[in-house]
Every structure is written in C-alpha cells, then in structure tokens.
N, C-alpha and C positions, 0 to 999 in steps of 0.2 A: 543100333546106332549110338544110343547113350551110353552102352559099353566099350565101342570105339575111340566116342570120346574122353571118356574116363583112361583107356589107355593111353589115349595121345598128353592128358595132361599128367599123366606118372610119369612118361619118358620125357616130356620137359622137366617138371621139378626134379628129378633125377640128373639130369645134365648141369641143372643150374647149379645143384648141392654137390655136385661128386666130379662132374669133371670139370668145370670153370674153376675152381681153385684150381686143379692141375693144370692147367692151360696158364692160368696167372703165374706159378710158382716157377714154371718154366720160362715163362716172358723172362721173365726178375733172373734167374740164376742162370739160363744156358740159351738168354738171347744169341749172344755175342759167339758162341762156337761155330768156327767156321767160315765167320765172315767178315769184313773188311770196312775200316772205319777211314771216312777220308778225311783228312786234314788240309784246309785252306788255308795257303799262307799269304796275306795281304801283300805281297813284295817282290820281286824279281828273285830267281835263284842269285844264291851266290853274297847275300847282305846277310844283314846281323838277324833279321827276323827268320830269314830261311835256316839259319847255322841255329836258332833256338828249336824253332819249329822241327826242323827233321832230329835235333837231340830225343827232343819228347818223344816223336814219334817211332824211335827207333827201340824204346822201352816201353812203352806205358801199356801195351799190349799185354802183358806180363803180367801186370795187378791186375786184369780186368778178368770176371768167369768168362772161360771161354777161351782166352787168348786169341783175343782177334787180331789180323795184322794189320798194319796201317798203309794207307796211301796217300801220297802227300802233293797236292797242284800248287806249284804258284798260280796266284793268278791276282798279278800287279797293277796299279793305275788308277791314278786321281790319288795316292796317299791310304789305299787302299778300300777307297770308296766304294768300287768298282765290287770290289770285293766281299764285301756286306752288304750290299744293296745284294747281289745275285746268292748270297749265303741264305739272309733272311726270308727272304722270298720265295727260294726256287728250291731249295738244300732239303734232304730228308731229313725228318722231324722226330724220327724213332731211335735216336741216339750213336746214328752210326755214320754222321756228317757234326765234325769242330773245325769252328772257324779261328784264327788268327788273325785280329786284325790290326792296324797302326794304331798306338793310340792316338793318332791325329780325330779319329772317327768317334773314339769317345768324347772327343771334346768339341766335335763339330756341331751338336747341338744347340752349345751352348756359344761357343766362340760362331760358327758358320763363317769358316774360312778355307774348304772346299768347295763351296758353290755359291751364288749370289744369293745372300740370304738363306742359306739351307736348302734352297729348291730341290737340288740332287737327293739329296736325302730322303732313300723308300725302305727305310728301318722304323722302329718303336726302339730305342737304345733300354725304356724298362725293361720292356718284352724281352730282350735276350737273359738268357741266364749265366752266369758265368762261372766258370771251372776254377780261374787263379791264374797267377802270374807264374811262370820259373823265376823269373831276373830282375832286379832291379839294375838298370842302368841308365850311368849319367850319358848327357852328350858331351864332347870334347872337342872344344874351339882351341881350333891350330893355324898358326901362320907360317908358309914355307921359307925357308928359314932364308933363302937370297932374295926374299922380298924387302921392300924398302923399308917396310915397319917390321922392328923387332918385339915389340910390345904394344899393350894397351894406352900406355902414356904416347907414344909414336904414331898411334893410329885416330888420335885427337888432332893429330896436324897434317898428316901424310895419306892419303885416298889409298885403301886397300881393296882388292879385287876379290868378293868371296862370290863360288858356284854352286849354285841350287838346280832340283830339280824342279821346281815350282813354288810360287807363294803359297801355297796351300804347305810348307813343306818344311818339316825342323830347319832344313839345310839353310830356308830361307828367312824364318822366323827368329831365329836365335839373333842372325846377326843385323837384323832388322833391328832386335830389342834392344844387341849392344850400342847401337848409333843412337839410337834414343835414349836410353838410360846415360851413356859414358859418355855421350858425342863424340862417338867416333866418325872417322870420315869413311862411308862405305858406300861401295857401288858392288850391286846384284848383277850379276848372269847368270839367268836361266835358262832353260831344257836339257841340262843333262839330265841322260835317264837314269841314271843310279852311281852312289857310292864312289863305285870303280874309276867311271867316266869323270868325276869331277878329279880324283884323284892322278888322270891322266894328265889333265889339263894343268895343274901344280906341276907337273912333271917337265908340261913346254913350257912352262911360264904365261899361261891367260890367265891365269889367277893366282894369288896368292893366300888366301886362307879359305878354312872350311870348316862347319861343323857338322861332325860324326858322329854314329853311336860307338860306346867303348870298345863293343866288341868288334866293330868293324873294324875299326884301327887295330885291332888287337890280333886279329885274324888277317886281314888283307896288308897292313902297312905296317907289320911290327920290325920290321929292318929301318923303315923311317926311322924307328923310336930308338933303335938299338943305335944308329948311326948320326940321331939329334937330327935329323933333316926338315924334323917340323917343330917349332914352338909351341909346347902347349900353352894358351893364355888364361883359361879357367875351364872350370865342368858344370853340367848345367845338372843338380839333383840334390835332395835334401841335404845327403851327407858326400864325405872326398871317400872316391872309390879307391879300396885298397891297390892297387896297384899305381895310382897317383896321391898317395898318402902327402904331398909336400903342394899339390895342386890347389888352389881356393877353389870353393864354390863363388855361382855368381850370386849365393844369397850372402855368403861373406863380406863380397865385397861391394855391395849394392850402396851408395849412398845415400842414403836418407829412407826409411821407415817406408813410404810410398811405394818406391823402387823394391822393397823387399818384400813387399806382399806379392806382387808380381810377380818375381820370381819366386817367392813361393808356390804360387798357383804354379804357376809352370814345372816346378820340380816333381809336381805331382804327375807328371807325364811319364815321368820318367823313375818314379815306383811302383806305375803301370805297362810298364816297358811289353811285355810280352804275352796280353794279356787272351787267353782261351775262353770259347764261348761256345754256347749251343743255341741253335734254335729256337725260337719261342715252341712253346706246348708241347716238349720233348716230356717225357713219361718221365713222370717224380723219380719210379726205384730206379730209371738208368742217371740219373743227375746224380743220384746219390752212388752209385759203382762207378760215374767217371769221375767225380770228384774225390773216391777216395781212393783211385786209381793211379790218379794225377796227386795226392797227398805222399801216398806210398812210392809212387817213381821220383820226387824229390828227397828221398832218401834212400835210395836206390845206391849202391856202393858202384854197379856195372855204368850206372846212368852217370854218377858223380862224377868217376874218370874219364868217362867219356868226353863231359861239359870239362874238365881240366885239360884235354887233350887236344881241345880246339879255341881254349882261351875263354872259357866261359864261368862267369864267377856266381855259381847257382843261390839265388835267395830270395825262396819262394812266401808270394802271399797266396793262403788259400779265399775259395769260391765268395765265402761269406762276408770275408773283410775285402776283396775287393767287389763286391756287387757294393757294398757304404763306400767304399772312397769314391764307386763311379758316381752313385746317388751324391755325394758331399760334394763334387765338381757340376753336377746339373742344382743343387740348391747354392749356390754363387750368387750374391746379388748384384744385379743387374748393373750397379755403378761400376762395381770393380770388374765388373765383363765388358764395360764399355770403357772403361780404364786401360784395359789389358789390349782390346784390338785397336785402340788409337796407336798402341806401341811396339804392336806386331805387323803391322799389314801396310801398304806402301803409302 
C-alpha cells in the first residue's frame, strides 16, 4: 500500500514538473491555431464602426500564433449598450471573444446618458481591458445646403431641423451642445435608426442638418461633398482632420474658456473613436499576442490600403495609453460632469 502510494505521488510530481509547462507553453503560443475569434461590433452593419471593425478583422488574424480567423456580429442598440452589457457578461473569457464598443459607453459611467442614472449599466468599465483604438475621428456637423440656414451665424436666428437616433446619441448630443454653447435655434428628431436613415431624410427635406462620424460621410455621402450638397459647419475632436484641413474645430471656435473645456472633454470621444476590448479575466499571455497583434496590424502595409480604400484615415492609440485616457475621463471631477450634461441632454 505505502508503495502504491509512493507511486501515485511520483506520477503527480512528474505531471506538475514536466508536463504543466508543456500544456502552459502551448496555451500561450498555438492557443489560437484553428479557431475563430469573434468580434462585436456595437453598431448596425453598414456605419462607420462596422467599416473599422471588419477592416481589423479582415487582418489581425495574421499577427496572431496561429492565425485564427475572425467573425464579426453586429449587434446594435441603445449606443451600443446592448452590446457590452451582453459582451461583458456572457462573452468567452479566453481571448477569443473582442468587443467593439461606441465610445458613448465609455463615457456612460461617468456622463449616464444611456439610461436613467446608469441603471442599464451591467459592466465594470475597469474590469475590461483594452487592446487600442485604429482611428481617431472627428464628428462632422453639416447643414443641407437648400436649408434655410447657411451657417452658424443663421442658425442663431433661423430654427434648424437636426436627426438623431436618440438622446443617448452623438447625432443628438453635439447639436444639443451647439444650441447651448452658440445659441443656436435647434429642434431634435429622433428615432432614426442609423446614419443612412437620417441621411434620407435630408434628402426629402425633414431635416436639415446632422452630425456624423468622418468616416461615415466619407464612405456613404462622399458625392454630397464632391457636389457641396452639405455645409460642413465645424468638427467635433482635438485636432482638424486632414481631409477637412480649412474646417474649425468646435474647441476653436468655442467662446469663452468654459465653453472649451467641454468641448475638450468631448473631443476626447472622439480620440476614442474605435475603441477594442476584451473581457475581464482574459489570460495575461493572450492580452499581450492581441495587443501586439492589433499593434502589428496597424502597420500592416495589406491592412493600410485597405482602410485607404474605403476612406479610412488609420491612427492608432495602443492598449496602454488608451486604458489612462479611459481612466483620465472616469477621474473627471464631478462639477465639470455636471457642467457638461446641463449642456448635452435636453
């Protein structure tokens, strides 16, 4: 018996020495051979988060051991609430589930203008860990051009008609801030469900301006722009995106020091544009092969032309510097966040 058990504890100490490294060293370097990473895109097909999201995921398989392929769900609603609530939650945790989400949601913590008071909200936003952004991008406030106001000075006298999908919702928010900041004269219409839809309605005439992300405009409406059919009035992000090099920012033209802290905060959404995540308690060595996965596919020559082939101006923050800028927007003190939704929300 006591030689029995003398053999059963050499064949344990024997598995723990000799084959648990090989079982770990294969976790880390030939997880990923074979199988299928999904990607959530907070959005409806067809908008500016979907045209980032399937960019990545049509490369980043590529830097990763293994070459695993990608599968990509929209799955849209609430500003992509919906969609981080069911990510963080329900999503597998072993690195082969990235979320994409709006950066509405990174800010919903702090702002809670997706649900009354945050209620909705069934994330930990530390808890996720973050991969990086591909893009920084501005939004782009435009008025159709046979509307009554030609400009921001016009729409201090003249009621202009912008289309949103919701309060919770850039589309709504920006031009909530311009009436408050510029006093302009603005009336909201919402439930359209995306993009397109508002874009229709300019078309019949129920509205007359919108704000969009760059790429959207860039990809779905770029004949507006060739053919001047919309006004741009300003861009909503730190710096003027090259392709609107002659366009202000609204921290530009913000009136008075108050006004520009606000939209400071705000620009910062939109150097979060595109922001990648995983799961809380995903395994350290696969954080670190998606992140440098996702570092290497941003310089990716295949991947470049690709984001240049569909209007996409690639300029990546990696995992580290954006998990502090998400931290730098949740340590906000609380004046200037009750500053901010007095000027955003109805």
């Amino acid at each position: 018996m006591a030689r029995n058990l003398l053999l059963r504890f050499a064949l344990v100490a024997f598995a723990a020495t000799v084959l648990a490294p090989t079982a770990r060293a294969q976790s880390a370097e030939e997880f990923y051979r074979g199988k299928s990473i999904q990607l959530l895109i907070g959005g409806a097909a067809g908008v500016s988060y979907d045209f980032v999201g399937r960019a990545v995921a049509r490369h980043m398989g590529r830097h990763i051991p293994g070459n695993p392929s990608f599968h990509v769900e929209n799955m849209p609603g609430a500003s992509s609430l919906i969609m981080t609530n069911h990510f963080y939650n329900r999503s597998r945790r072993d690195g082969t589930t990235i979320g994409m989400p709006n950066t509405n949601v990174i800010f919903e913590p702090t702002l809670k203008l997706l649900s009354r008071e945050g209620g909705n909200i069934q994330f930990d936003l530390d808890r996720l860990i973050w991969i990086g952004t591909p893009v920084q991008e501005p939004q782009i406030m435009a008025l159709w051009r046979d509307g009554p106001a030609k400009s921001l000075g016009d729409m201090r006298n003249i009621k202009t008609v912008f289309g949103s999908s919701g309060t919770g919702a850039d589309n709504f928010m920006l031009p909530m801030l311009v009436s408050r900041v510029w006093g302009a004269k603005i009336e909201m219409v919402t439930g359209y469900k995306s993009p397109s839809e508002i874009f229709l309605a300019m078309d019949r005439g129920e509205v007359q301006g919108v704000s969009a992300a760059l790429s959207t405009l860039m990809v779905n409406r770029a004949q507006w722009l060739r053919e001047n059919r919309i006004t741009p009035l300003m861009q909503f992000g730190f710096e003027r995106a090259p392709e609107f090099p002659d366009l202000p920012t609204a921290i530009e033209l913000a009136p008075d020091a108050e006004a520009a802290e606000v939209l400071r905060f705000i620009a910062a959404k939109y150097a979060l544009a595109r922001p990648l995540a995983l799961p809380p308690d995903t395994p350290a060595d696969r954080v670190k092969i998606l992140r440098d996965a996702f570092d290497a596919t941003m310089k990716d020559e295949a991947f470049l032309a690709d984001a240049k082939k569909i209007g996409l101006e690639i300029k990546p923050i990696d995992g580290a510097t954006t998990t502090k800028m998400i931290q730098g927007v949740q340590a906000t003190p609380p004046a200037l966040v009750a500053r901010i939704r007095a000027m955003i929300t109805p």
